[in-house]
N, C-alpha and C positions, 0 to 999 in steps of 0.2 A: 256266810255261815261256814264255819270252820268243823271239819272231819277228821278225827284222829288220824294219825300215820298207820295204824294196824289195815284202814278200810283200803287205803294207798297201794300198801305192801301184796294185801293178799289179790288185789287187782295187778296189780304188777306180776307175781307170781302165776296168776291164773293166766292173765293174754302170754307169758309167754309159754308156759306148756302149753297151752291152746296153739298157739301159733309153730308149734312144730309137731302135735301130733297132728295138725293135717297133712303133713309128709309122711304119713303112713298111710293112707289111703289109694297113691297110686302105688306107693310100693308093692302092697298086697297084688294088685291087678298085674303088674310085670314081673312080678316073681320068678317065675319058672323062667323067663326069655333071658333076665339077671346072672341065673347059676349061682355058681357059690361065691365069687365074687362080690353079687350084690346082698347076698344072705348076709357076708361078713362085714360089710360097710354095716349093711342095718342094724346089725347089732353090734356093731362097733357106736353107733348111734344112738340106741335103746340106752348103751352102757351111761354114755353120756349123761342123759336125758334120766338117767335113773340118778347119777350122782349127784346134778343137781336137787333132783328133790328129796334127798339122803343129807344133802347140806341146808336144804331151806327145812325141812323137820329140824334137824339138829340146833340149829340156829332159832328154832322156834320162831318162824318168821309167820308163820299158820296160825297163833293163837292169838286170841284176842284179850287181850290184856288195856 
């Protein structure tokens, strides 16, 4: 049985922000012991993590066509 590329893509897309926001969950717990050091990693991180899914919308890689 053969599945379109859209069902592929948007699984591909979901494990991997899947797979990096759970790096936010110890984050949140060592925060304060991090400082601003690890504040700005994080969101040096977030930025990332935002780009890409500014480029997978744009790309329309979400829709089901």
């Amino acid at each position: 049985m053969q599945f379109p590329v859209g069902f592929y893509l948007v699984a591909l897309v979901f494990i991997v922000f899947d797979a990096l926001a759970v790096f936010l969950f110890p984050w949140v717990l060592v925060l304060r012991a991090l400082g601003v050091r690890g504040l700005v990693t994080m969101v040096l991180f977030l930025a990332i993590l935002g780009l890409g899914w500014v480029y997978a919308y744009r790309e329309r890689i979400l829709e089901w066509h």
